[in-house]
C-alpha positions in Angstrom: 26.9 17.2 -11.8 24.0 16.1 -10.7 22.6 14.5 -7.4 19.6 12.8 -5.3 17.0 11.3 -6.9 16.5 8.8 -4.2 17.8 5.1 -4.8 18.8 3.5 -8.0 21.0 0.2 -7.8 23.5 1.9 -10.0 26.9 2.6 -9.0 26.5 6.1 -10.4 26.8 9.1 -7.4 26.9 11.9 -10.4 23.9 11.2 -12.2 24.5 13.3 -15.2 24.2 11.2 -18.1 21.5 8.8 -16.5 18.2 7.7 -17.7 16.6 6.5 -14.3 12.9 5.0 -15.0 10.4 6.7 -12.3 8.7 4.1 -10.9 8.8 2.2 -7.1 9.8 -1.3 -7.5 12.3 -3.4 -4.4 15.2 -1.7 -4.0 14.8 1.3 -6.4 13.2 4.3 -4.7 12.1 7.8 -7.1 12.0 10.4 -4.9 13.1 12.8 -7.7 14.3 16.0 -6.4 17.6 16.8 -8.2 20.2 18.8 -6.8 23.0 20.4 -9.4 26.4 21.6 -9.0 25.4 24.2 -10.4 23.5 25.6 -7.8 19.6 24.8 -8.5 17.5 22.1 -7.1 14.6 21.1 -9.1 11.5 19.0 -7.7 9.9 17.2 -10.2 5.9 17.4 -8.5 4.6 14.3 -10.0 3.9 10.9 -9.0 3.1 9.5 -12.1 5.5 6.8 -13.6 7.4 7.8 -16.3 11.4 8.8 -17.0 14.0 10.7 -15.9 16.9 11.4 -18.9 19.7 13.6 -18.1 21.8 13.7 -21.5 24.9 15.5 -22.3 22.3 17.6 -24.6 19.4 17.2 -23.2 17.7 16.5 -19.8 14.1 15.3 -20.5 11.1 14.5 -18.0 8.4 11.9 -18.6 5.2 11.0 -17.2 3.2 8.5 -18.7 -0.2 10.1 -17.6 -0.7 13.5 -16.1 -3.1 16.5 -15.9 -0.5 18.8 -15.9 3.2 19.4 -15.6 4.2 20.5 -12.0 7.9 21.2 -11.0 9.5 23.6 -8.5 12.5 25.1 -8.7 15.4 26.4 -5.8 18.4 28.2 -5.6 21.1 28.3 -2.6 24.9 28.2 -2.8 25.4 25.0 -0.9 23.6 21.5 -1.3 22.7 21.5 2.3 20.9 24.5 1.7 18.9 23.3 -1.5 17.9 20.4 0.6 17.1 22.7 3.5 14.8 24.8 1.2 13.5 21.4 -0.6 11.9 20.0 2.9 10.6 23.8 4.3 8.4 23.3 1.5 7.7 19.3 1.6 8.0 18.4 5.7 11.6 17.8 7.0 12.4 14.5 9.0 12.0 15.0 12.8 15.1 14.2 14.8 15.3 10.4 15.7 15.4 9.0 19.5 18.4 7.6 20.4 16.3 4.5 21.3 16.3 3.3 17.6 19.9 4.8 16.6 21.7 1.4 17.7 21.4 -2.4 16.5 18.5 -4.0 15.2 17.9 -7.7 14.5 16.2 -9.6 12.1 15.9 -13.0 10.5 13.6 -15.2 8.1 12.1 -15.7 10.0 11.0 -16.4 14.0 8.3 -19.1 14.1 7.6 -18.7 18.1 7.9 -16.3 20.9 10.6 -18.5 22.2 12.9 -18.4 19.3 12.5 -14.2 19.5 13.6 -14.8 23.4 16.5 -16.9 23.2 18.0 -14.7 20.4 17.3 -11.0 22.6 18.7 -13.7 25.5 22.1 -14.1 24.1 22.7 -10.5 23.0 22.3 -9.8 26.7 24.2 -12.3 27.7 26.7 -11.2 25.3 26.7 -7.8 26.8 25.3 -6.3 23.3 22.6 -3.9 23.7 19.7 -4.4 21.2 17.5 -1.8 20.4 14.7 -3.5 17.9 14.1 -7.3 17.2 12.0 -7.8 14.4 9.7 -10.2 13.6 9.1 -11.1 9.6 6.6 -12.1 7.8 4.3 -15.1 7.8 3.7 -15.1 11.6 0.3 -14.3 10.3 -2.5 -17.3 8.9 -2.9 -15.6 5.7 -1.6 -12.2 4.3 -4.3 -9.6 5.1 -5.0 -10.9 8.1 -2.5 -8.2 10.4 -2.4 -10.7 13.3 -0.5 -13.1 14.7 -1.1 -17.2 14.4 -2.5 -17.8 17.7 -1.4 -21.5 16.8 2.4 -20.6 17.6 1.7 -17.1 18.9 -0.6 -17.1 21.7 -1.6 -13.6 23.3 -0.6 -14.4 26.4 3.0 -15.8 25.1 3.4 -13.0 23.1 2.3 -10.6 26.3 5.2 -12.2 28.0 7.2 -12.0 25.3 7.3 -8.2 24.5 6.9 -7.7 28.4 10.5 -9.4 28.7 11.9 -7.7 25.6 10.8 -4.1 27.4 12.7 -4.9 30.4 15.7 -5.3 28.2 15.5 -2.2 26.4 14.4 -3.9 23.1 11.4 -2.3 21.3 9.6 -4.6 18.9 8.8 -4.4 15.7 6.5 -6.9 13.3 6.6 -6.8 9.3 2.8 -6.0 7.4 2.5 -6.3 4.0 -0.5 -4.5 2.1 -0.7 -7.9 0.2 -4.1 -9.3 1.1 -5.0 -13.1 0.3 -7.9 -13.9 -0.8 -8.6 -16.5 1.9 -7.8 -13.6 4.3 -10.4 -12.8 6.8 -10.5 -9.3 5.9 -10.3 -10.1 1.8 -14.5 -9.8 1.1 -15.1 -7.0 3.3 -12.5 -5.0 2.0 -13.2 -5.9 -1.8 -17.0 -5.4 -1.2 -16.1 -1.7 0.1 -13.8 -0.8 -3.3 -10.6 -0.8 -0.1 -8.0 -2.9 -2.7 -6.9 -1.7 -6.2 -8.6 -2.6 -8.7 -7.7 -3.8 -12.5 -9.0 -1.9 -15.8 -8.5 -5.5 -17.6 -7.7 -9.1 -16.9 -7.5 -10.5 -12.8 -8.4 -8.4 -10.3 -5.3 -10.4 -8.3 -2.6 -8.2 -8.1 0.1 -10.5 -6.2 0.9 -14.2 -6.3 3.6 -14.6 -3.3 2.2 -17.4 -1.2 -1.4 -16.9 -2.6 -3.6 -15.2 -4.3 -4.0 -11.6 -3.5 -5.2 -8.3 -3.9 -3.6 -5.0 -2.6 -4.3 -2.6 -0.4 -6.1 1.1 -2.0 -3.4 3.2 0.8 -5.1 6.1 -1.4 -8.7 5.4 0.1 -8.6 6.9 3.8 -11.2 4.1 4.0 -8.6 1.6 3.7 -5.5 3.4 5.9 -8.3 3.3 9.1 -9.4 -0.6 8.3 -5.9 -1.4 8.4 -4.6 0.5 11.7 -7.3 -0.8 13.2 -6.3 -4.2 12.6 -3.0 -3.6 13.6 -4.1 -1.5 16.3 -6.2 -4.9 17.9 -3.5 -7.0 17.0 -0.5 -5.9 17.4 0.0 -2.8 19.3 -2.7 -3.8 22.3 -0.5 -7.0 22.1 2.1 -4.8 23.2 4.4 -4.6 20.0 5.8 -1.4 19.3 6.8 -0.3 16.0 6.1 -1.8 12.3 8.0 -2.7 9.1 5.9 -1.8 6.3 7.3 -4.3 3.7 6.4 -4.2 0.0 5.4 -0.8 0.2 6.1 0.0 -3.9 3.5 -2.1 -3.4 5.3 -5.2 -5.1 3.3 -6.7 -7.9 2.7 -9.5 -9.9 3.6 -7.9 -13.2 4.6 -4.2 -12.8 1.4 -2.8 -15.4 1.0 0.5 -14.1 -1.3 1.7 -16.6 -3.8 -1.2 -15.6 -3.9 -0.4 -11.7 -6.6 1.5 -10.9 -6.4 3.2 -7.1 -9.0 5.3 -5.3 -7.0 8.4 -6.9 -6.5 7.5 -10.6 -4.3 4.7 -12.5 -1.0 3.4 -10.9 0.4 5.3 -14.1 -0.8 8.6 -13.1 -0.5 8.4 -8.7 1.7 5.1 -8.5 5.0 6.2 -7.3 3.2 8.1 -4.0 1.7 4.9 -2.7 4.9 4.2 -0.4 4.0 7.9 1.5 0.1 7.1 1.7 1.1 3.5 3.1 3.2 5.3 5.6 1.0 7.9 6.2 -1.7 5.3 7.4 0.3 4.0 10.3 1.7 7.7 11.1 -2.0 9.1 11.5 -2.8 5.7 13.5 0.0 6.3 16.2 -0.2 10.1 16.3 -4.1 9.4 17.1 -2.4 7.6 20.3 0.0 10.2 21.3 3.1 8.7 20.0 5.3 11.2 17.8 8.5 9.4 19.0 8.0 5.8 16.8 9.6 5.2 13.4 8.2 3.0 10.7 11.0 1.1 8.7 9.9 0.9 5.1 11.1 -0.3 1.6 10.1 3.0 -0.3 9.2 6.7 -0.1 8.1 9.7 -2.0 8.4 13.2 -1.6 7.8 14.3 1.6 7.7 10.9 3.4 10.4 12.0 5.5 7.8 13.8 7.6 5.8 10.7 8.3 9.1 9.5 10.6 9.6 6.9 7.8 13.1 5.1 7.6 13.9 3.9 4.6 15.8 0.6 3.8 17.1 -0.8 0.6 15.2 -3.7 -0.1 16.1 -7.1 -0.6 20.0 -6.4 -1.8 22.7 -8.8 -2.7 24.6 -10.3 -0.2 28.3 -9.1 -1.8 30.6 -6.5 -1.6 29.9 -5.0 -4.6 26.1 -4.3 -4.0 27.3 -3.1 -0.7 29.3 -0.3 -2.3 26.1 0.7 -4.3 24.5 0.6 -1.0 26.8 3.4 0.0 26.0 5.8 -3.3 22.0 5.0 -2.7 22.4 6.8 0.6 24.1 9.8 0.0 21.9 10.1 -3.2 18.4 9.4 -0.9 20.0 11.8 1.7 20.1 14.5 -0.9 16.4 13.5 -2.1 15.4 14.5 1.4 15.4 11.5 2.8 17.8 11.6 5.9 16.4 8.4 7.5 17.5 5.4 5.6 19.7 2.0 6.0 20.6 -0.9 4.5 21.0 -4.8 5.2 24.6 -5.7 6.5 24.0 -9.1 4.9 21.9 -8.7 1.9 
């Protein structure tokens, strides 16, 4: 039998017998350490995108572009143990604070401070502690511009805001997407620097959701200090507290990994790490300020991400009981990946 992996939407615990394409895309997170039943774990070491076949005759590794081949190989006589070698080697998860262990809300979305307030409001009135609101995307006037619209979200109502929020117990947390639209005001300084991945052929835009955009390089450490600084200015001197790295596969217009071009190589060659540089960004960012308690809820990870206190979710899921169940499998499969920190929507 075979186990980890990270998350696949397949209702498969065993894995033996699979073909699991490596590649990050919503939902589906290669993090592809394997442990066997037989006592072995095995890390494939390469973030190319490629395939993973494990055949009743065969098992078979694939990476579409590569220097070289790069695997590690374990032995223990329990799972836990494998795992417990696995993350001595890659950076182990530290233990989470308690303040983040209980509920968290979100919707699509919050349009004011005073819709945040009256929902964190009526949980206390409720006698239901909240730990994290969160507030999704498009608080912002254009993705790429990591702020809030001063039109609905003033500073000094969002000051209030987060001050009120604090005296309830309730961190705060704001989505950023590495989606940057072209009519951002960050879009021509970062594409006159070489900050947002580029194209080998055809447009150089990269995502189409509400605009047209470019991405983020999270590969250039050019790029991860332009945007903590932005979010530093904007969000966390506003006084928000934690973020929710959405899209952080990145998500793409059409998934042509051997046309992205990053600040390491092609998307075929580095792809599947971006989610661990993105996270690595805001990490370095906060650890700069002192803070080594925050967590960072993101919708992907890579080897050793674990170690950047990133919590993994499962992306945008269906809202039945049958993806649910799938939900459950995906855990215990990212859990043996490595990946201790990770949760899933209760509604899809």
């Amino acid at each position: 039998k075979l186990f980890g992996m990270g998350q696949y939407q397949i209702p498969l615990l065993n894995l033996k017998g699979a073909v699991l394409p490596l590649e990050q895309r919503n939902s589906q997170v290669t993090v592809p350490f394997l442990v066997s039943s037989k006592g072995y774990g095995m890390l494939w070491n390469n973030p190319a995108t490629g395939e993973a076949a494990f055949g009743t005759n065969i098992t078979k590794w694939t990476a579409d572009e590569s220097d070289m081949v790069d695997y590690w190989i374990t032995a223990a006589d329990t799972p836990a143990q494998l795992v417990c070698n696995y993350t001595e080697c890659v950076g182990r998860a530290p233990v989470m604070s308690g303040d983040y262990l209980g509920l968290w809300q979100c919707k699509l979305r919050y349009r004011t401070p005073d819709e945040v307030l009256q929902v964190a409001r009526k949980y206390k009135e409720l006698g239901i502690k909240l730990d994290v609101i969160v507030i999704d995307f498009f608080h912002w006037p254009y993705q790429g511009d990591w702020r809030f619209d001063e039109k609905y979200w003033s500073r000094e109502a969002v000051k209030a805001m987060t001050d009120e929020l604090h005296g309830m117990g309730t961190k705060v947390m704001v989505s950023v997407w590495p989606s940057v639209d072209n009519r951002s005001e960050n879009y021509y300084e970062m594409e006159q620097k070489g900050l947002l991945s580029a194209t080998d052929t055809g447009s150089a835009q990269t995502y189409d959701y509400q605009g047209d955009c470019g991405t983020v390089d999270f590969f250039n450490p050019e790029a991860q200090e332009l945007v903590w600084d932005r979010c530093k200015r904007n969000y966390r001197e506003w006084g928000i507290d934690l973020f929710w790295l959405d899209n952080s596969e990145p998500d793409s217009a059409a998934y042509d990994f051997d046309n992205l071009r990053y600040y390491t190589g092609r998307g075929s060659k580095v792809g599947c790490e971006y989610p661990k540089k993105y996270v690595e960004a805001f990490y370095n960012g906060m650890a700069a300020e002192g803070d080594f308690d925050s967590v960072n809820l993101v919708r992907s990870a890579w080897v050793g991400s674990q170690k950047y206190r990133a919590l993994v979710w499962t992306g945008d899921i269906q809202a039945n009981f049958e993806s649910f169940k799938d939900q459950v499998i995906a855990g215990q499969n990212m859990g043996l990946a490595g990946i201790p920190w990770w949760t899933t929507d209760i509604g899809g």
